[in-house]
C-alpha positions in Angstrom: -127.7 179.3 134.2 -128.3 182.4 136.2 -125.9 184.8 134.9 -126.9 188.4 135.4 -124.6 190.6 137.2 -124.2 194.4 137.4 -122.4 196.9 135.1 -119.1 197.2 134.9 -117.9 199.7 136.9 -115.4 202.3 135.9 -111.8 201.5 137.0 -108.4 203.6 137.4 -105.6 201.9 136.0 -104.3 201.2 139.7 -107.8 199.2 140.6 -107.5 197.2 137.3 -106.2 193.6 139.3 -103.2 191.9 138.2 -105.0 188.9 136.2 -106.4 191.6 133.8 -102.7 193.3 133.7 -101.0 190.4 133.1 -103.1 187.5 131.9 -106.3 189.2 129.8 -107.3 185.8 128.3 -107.6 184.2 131.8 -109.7 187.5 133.0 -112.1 187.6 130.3 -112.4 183.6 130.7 -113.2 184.2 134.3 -115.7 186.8 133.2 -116.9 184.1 130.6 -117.5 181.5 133.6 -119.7 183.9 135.3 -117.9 183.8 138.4 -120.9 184.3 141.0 -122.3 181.1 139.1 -119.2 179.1 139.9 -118.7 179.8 143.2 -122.6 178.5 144.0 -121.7 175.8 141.9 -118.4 174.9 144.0 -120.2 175.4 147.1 -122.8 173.7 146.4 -121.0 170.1 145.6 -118.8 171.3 148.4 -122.0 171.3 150.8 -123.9 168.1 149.7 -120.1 166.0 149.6 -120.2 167.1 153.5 -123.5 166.9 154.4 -123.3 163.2 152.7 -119.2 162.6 154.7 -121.6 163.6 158.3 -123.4 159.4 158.0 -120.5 158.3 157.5 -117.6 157.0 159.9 -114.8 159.3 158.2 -114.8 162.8 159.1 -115.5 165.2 156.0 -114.5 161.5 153.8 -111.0 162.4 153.7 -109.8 158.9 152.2 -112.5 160.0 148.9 -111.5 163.2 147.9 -111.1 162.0 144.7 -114.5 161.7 144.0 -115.4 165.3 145.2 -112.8 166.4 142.8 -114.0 164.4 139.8 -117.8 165.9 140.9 -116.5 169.7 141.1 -114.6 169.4 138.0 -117.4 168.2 136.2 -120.2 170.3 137.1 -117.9 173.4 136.9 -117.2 172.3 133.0 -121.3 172.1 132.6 -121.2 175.3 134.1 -119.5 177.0 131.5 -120.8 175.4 129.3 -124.6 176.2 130.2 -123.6 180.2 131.1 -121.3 180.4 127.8 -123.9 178.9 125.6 -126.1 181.5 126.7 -123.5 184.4 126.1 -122.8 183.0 122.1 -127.0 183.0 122.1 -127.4 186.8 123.6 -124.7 189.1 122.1 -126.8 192.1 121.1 -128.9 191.6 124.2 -125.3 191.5 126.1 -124.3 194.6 124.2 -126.9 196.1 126.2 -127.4 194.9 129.6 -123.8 193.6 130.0 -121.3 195.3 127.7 -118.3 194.2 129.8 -118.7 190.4 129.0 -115.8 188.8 126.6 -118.4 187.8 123.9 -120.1 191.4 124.0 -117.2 193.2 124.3 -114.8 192.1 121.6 -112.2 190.1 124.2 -113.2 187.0 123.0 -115.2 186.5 119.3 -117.6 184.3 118.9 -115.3 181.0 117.4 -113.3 180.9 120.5 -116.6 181.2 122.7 -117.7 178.2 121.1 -114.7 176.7 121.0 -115.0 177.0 125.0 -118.4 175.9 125.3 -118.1 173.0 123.3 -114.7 171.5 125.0 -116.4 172.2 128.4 -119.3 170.6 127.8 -118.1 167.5 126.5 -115.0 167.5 129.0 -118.2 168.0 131.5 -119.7 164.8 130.0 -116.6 162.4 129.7 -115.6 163.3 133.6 -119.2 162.2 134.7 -119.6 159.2 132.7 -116.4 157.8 133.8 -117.4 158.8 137.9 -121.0 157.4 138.1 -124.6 156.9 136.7 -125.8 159.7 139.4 -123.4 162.4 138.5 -123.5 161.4 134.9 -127.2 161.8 134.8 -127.1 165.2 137.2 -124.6 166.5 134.3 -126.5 165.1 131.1 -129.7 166.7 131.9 -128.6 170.1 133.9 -126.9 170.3 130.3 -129.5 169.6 128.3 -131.9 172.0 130.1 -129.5 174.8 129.9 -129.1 173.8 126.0 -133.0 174.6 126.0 -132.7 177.1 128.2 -130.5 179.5 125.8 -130.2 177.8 122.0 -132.7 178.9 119.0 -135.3 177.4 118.0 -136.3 176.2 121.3 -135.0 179.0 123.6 -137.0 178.7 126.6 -135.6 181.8 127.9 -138.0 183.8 125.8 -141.0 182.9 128.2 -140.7 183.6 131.9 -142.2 180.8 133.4 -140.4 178.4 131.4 -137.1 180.2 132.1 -137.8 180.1 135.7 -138.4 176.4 135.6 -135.0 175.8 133.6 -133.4 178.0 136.1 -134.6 176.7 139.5 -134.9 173.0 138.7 -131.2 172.9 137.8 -130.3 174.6 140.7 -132.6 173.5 143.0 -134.0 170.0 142.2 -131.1 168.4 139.8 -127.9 169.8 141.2 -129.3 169.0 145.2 -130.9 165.5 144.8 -128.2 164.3 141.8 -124.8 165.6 143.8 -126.2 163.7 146.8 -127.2 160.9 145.3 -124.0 160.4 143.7 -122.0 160.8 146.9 -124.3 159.1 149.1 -123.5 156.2 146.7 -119.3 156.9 146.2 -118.9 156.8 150.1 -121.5 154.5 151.6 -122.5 152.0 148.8 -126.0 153.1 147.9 -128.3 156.4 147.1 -130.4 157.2 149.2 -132.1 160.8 149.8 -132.2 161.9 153.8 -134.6 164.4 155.5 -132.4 166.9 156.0 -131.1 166.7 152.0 -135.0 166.9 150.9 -135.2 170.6 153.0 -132.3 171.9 151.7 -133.5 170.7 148.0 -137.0 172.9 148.9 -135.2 175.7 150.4 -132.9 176.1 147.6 -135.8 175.3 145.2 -137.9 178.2 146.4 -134.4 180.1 146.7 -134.2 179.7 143.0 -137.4 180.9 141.7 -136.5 184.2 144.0 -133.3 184.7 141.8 -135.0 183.4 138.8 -137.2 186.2 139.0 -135.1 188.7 140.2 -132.5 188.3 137.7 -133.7 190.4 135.0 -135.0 193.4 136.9 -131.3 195.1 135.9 -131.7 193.9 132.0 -135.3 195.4 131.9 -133.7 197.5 129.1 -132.6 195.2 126.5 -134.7 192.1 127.4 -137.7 195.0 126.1 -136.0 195.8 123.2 -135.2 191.8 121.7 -138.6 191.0 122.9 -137.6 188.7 126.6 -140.8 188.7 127.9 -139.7 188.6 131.4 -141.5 188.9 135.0 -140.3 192.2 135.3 -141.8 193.7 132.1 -144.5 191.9 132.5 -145.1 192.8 136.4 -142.9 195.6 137.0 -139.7 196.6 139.3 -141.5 197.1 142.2 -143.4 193.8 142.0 -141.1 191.6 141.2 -138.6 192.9 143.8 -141.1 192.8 146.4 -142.7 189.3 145.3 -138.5 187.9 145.4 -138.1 189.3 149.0 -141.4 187.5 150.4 -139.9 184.4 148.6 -136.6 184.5 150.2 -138.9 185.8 153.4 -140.7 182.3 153.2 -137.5 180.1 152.2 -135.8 181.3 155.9 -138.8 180.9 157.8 -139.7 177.3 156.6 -136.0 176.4 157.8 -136.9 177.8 161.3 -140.0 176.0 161.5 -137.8 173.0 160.3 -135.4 173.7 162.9 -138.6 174.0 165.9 -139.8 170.7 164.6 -136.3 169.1 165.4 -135.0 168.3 161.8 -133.3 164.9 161.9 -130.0 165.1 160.8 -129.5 168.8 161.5 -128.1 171.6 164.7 -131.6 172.4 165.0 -130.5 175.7 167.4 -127.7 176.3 165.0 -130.3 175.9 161.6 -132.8 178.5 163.4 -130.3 181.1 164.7 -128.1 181.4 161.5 -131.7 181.7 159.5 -132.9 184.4 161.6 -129.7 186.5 161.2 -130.1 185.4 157.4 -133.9 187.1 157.5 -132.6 189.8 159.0 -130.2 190.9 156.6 -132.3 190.1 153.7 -134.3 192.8 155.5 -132.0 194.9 156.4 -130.6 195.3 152.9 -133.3 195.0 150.8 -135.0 198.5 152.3 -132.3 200.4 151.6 -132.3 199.6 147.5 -133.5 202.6 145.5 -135.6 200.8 142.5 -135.0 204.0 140.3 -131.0 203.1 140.3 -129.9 200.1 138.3 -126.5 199.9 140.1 -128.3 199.5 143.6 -130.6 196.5 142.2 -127.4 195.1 140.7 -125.7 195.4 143.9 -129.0 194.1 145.5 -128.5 191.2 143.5 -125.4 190.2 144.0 -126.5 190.1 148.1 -128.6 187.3 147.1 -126.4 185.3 145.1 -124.4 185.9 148.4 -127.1 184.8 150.8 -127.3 181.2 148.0 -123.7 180.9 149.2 -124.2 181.3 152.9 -127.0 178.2 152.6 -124.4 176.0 151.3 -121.9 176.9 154.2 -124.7 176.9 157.3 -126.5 173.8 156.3 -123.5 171.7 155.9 -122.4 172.8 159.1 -125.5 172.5 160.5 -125.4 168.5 159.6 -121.9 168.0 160.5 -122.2 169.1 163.7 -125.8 167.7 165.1 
């Protein structure tokens, strides 16, 4: 559901990869999935299967691989669905802010991108149903949320706070507490919610809101012009960039002070160290963005959706090897 990303940039014909030379349906799908949206998605199912395998006797649940397959396959199918529906829903806008995707672009037209979204979404809800009430119920209402998120009349997208909401309880709340649930019950017979999975849910939670926000500080253009009343037109560049970087400042330090207070379930020396080098290349990076160049905040962007991916790699970790 969080699908901004920066311009396209300009390209030789020797840069231009050999999916788009040789397969330009696959490429303009891959754009279609929003690829910095799939890989959170994979790590994040990737994460909470691990973090649910470390209470179990099985290192990493080998003998259930299945069911981490069946989970990945369908939340990466409600994935496209949720990203594309919000493509078919914001072409003009797209035309704008992100000229380079298939919809806006011309690669793909607007039958096949429903044609897409619709096969995902209900391969999405067919894979669930048939693996489990938890994932089944993770999938139905992450969809249904991004349905409300993007899809006229409703189109929660159009007011901030309810955008962020859509945004951060999918990734945050749903995604964290469902995945788990559903694993915690495929490998060890019930669903139960541990310590360690309720401060990664808050961490991420808070995470969110900071990319939530953040997100449309590159569109400012077009969001003004089809009437998005975002954060950022509302508050500004400057604020909003410096109100996400005191977010993210706050997610890192409550996992340190999680870590000093001996997190059960966790590497508490690991959890602290890899959060302060975390903080300080949010730090690092974030001073050297010039708010006057929309490539830079782009780029800036991108670094968080970056840092989202590191959680799901050094809290799993973290919990495998306490």
């Amino acid at each position: 559901m969080s699908q901004i990303s920066p311009q396209k940039p300009a390209v030789s014909s020797t840069q231009i990869n050999l999916l788009q030379k040789y397969a330009p349906w696959l490429y303009a799908f891959w754009k279609f999935s929003r690829p910095h949206t799939i890989i959170g998605t994979s790590l994040s199912a990737l994460g909470l299967y691990a973090i649910a395998s470390a209470t179990t006797s099985i290192p990493f649940a080998l003998s259930h691989l299945g069911v981490l397959l069946a989970a990945w396959l369908a939340c990466l199918c409600g994935n496209v669905y949720i990203v594309g529906l919000n493509q078919l829903e914001d072409v003009e806008i797209d035309r704008i802010n992100k000229p380079h995707l298939p919809v806006a672009s011309g690669e793909f037209s607007r039958s096949q991108g429903w044609a897409i979204v619709l096969f995902t979404g209900a391969l999405a809800v067919l894979i669930s149903l048939s693996s489990g009430w938890f994932l089944f119920g993770t999938v139905g209402i992450s969809l249904a949320i991004g349905t409300a998120y993007s899809l006229s009349p409703i189109r929660l997208k159009r007011f901030p706070v309810w955008a962020s909401l859509c945004i951060f309880t999918v990734r945050g709340v749903i995604v964290n507490l469902g995945l788990f649930l559903h694993f915690s019950q495929q490998l060890q017979g019930q669903g139960t919610i541990t310590p360690a999975v309720w401060a990664l849910t808050l961490f991420v939670l808070v995470f969110t809101f900071a990319i939530a926000i953040f997100k449309d500080i590159p569109d400012i253009d077009g969001d003004r012009q089809y009437n998005i009343n975002t954060f950022t037109i509302r508050l500004g560049t400057k604020a909003v960039f410096n109100l996400s970087r005191w977010v993210l400042t706050a997610c890192y330090l409550g996992m340190v002070l999680a870590g000093l207070f001996n997190l059960a379930g966790v590497n508490s020396k690991f959890l602290i160290v890899t959060h302060l080098v975390a903080l300080s290349l949010l730090w690092w990076r974030s001073l050297r963005v010039d708010l006057s160049d929309k490539v830079a905040i782009a780029s800036f962007y991108q670094f968080i959706w970056k840092l989202f991916f590191l959680e799901y790699l050094v809290f799993p970790t973290a919990a495998l090897f306490n």
